[in-house]
C-alpha positions as CSV (number, residue, x, y, z in Angstrom):
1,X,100.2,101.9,96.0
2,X,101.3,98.2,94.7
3,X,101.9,95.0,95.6
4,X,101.1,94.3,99.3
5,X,102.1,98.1,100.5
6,X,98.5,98.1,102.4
7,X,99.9,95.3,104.6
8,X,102.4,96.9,107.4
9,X,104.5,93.8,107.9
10,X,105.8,93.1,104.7
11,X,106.1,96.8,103.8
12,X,109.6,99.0,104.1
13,X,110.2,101.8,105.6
14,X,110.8,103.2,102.1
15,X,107.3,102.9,101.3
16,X,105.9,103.9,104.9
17,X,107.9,107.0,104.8
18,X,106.5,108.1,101.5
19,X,102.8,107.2,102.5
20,X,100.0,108.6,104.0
21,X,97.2,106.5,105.4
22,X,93.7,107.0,106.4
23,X,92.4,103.7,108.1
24,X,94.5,101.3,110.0
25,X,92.8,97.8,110.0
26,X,93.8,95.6,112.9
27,X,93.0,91.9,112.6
28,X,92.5,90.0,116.2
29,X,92.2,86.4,116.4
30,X,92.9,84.0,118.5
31,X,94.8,80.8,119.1
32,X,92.2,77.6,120.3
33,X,91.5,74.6,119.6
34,X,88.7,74.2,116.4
35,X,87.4,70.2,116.2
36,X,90.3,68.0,115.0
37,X,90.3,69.1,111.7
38,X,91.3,72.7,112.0
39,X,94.4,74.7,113.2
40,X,94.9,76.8,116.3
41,X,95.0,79.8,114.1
42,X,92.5,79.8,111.9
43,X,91.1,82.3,114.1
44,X,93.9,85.1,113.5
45,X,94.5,83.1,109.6
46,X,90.8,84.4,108.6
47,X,91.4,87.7,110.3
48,X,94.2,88.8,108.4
49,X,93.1,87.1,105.0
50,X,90.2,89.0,105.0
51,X,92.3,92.1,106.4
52,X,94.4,92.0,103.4
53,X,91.7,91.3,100.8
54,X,89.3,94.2,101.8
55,X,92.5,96.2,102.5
56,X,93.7,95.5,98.4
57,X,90.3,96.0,97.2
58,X,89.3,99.5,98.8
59,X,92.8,100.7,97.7
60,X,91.7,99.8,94.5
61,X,88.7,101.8,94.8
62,X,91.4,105.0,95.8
63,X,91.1,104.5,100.2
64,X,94.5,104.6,102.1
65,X,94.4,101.7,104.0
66,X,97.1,100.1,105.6
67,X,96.8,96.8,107.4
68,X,98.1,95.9,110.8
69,X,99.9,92.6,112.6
70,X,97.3,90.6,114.0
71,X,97.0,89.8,117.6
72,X,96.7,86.4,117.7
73,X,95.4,85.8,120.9
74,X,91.7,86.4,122.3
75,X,89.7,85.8,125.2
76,X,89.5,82.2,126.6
77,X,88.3,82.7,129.9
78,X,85.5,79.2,129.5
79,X,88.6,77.1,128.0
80,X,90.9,76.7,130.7
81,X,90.8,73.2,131.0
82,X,91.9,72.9,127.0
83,X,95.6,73.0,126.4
84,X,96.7,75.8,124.5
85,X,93.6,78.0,124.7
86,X,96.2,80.6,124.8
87,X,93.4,83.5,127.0
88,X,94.2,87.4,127.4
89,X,91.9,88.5,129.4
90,X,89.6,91.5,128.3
91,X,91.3,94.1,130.7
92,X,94.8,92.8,129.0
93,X,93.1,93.1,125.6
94,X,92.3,96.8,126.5
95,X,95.6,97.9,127.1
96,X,96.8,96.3,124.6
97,X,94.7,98.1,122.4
98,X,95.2,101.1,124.0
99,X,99.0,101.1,123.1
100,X,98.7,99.9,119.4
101,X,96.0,103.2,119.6
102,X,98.8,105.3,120.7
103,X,100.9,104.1,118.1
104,X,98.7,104.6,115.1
105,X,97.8,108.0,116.2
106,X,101.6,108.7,116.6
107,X,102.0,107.8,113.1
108,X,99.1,110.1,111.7
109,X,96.1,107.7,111.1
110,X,93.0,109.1,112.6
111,X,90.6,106.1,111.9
112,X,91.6,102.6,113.3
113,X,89.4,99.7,112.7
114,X,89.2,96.5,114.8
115,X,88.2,93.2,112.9
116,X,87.7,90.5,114.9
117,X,88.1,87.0,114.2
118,X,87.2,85.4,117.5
119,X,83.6,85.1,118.5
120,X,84.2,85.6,122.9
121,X,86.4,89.4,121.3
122,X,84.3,92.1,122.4
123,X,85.7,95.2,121.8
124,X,82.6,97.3,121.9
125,X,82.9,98.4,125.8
126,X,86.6,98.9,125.5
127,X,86.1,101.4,122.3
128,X,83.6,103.3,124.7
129,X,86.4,103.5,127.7
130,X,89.0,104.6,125.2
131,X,87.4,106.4,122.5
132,X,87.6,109.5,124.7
133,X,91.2,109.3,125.2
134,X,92.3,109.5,121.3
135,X,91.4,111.8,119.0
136,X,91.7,108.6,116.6
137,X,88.4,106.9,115.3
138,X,87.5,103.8,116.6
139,X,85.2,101.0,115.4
140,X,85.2,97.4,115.4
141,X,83.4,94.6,113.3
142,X,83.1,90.7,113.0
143,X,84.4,90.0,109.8
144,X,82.5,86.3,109.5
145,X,79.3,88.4,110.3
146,X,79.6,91.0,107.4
147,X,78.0,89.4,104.9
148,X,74.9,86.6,105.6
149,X,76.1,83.2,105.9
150,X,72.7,81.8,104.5
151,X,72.9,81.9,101.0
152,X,76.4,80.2,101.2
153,X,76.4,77.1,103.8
154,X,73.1,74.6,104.7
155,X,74.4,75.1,108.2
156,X,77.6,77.7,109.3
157,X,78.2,76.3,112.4
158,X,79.3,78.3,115.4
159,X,82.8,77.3,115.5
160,X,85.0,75.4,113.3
161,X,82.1,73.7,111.5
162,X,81.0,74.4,107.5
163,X,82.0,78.1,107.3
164,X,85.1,78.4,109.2
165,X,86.0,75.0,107.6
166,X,85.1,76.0,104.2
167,X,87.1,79.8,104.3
168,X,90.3,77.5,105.2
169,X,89.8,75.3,102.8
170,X,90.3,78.4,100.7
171,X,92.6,80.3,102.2
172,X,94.8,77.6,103.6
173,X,93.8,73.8,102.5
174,X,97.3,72.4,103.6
175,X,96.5,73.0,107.5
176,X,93.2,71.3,106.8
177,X,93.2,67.7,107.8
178,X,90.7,65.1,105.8
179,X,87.0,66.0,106.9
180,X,86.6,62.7,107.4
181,X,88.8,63.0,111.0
182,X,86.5,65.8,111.8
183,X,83.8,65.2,114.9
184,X,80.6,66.3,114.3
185,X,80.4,69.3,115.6
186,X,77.4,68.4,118.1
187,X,76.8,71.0,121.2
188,X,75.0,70.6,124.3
189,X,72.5,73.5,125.0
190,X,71.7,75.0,128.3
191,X,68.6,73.6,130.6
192,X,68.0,76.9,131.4
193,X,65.2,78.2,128.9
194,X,66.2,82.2,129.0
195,X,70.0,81.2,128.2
196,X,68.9,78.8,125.4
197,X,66.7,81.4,123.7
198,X,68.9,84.2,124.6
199,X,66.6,86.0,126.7
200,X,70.1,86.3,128.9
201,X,73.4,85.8,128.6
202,X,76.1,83.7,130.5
203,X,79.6,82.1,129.0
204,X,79.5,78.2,128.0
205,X,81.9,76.1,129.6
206,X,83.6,74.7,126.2
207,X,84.3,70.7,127.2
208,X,81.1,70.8,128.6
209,X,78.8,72.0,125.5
210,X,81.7,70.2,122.9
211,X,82.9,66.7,123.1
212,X,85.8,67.7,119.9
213,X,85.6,71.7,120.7
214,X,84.0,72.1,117.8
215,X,80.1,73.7,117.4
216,X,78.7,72.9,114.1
217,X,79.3,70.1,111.9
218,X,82.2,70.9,108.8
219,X,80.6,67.6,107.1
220,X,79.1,69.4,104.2
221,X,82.2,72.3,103.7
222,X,84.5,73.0,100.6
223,X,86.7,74.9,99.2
224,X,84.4,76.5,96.7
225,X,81.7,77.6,99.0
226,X,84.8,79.1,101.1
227,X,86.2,81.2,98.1
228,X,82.6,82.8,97.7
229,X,81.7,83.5,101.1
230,X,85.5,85.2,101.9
231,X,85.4,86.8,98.2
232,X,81.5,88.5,99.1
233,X,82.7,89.3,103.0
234,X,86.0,91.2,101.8
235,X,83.8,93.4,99.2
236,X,81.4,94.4,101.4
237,X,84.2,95.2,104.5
238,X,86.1,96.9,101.6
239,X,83.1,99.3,100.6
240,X,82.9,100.1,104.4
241,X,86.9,100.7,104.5
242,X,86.8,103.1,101.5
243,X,83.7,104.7,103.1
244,X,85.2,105.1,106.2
245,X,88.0,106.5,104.8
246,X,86.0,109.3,102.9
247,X,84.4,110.4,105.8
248,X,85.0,113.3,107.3
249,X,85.4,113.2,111.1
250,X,84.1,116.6,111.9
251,X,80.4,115.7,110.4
252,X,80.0,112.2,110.9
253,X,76.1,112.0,111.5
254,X,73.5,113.5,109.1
């Protein structure tokens, strides 16, 4: 394979016809506000960057990877009062999913992998309803929590702060307004001790927690820190790709 064959959408038919494929990535975002700095898409923009990267690489390495259109939309179900938190709700996202399924294992792929972009994405229970329905593999990862942040950033941030700001400064530096026009990133923490520490769980009710919808302060990001975060996450996710491609679905456990 050359050039950008590995990514569906700006491959022909010409090339499809001739190929074979053992992994289908499929990149899910989302489309939400991120501080004042960032774009709506940075969500689905990292998703499909990294996509294409770890896609390239692992063909490289001899995998038959081809990369997916990204959904750009994600769950938003604690962001309604934001304009343009554009929400699919987790039973939409699962059928969805379960016709782009159909589709890749119409078209001979028998491993399908989910990476997700978008932090409230959980795909996990809606692999275990469907997974019995296909004979096609299915797993799903976080591509921003592939590799360890900490050797990277001072401080990552949740959400739009020094490693999402930092990958687009990479990736896509003309959607990036001046840091300086940035809030700070500050977040309001729940009273509750067991939801603080994460003994349990519960949703955050985003323009409560956020004044700037933003968690983590982007003061301290830049370009080059974003080149060698996104250049160590697409090797790793690539190593997994051309693994996962290797394997052999009849004796997957040893």
């Amino acid at each position: 394979m050359s050039g950008a064959d590995f990514v569906l959408a700006s491959t022909t038919w010409r090339t499809i016809s001739a190929a074979t494929f053992d992994v289908a990535v499929l990149p899910w975002g989302a489309t939400e506000a991120h501080n004042f700095h960032l774009p709506y898409g940075t969500d689905t923009i990292e998703a499909s960057a990294v996509a294409a990267e770890a896609a390239r690489l692992a063909c490289t390495a001899g995998a038959r990877v081809i990369v997916l259109p990204a959904v750009p939309f994600g769950v938003h179900t604690a962001q309604f009062d934001i304009p343009f938190c554009l929400n699919l709700n987790p039973s939409t996202q699962a059928l969805i999913l379960r016709d782009l399924v159909a589709n890749v294992e119409r078209a001979g792929v028998r491993k399908l992998v989910i990476l997700n972009g978008h932090g409230d994405n959980d795909f996990r229970q809606i692999i275990r309803e469907l997974q019995p329905e296909t004979r096609v593999f299915l797993c799903t990862l976080n591509w921003y929590a592939a590799e360890d942040p900490a050797p990277y950033f001072d401080a990552p941030g949740d959400h739009a702060g020094e490693l999402e700001t930092s990958v687009m400064l990479h990736l896509a530096p003309d959607l990036v307004l001046p840091l300086d026009q940035a809030g700070k990133g500050t977040a309001r923490q729940f009273r509750v001790r067991g939801l603080r520490d994460g003994t349990a769980w519960a949703p955050r009710e985003w323009s409560k927690v956020t004044a700037d919808t933003g968690v983590g302060d982007p003061a301290a990001a830049n370009a080059d820190k974003g080149a060698r975060f996104f250049a160590a996450t697409a090797a790793r996710i690539a190593a997994f790709l051309a693994d996962l491609a290797a394997a052999d679905l009849a004796d997957m456990y040893e």
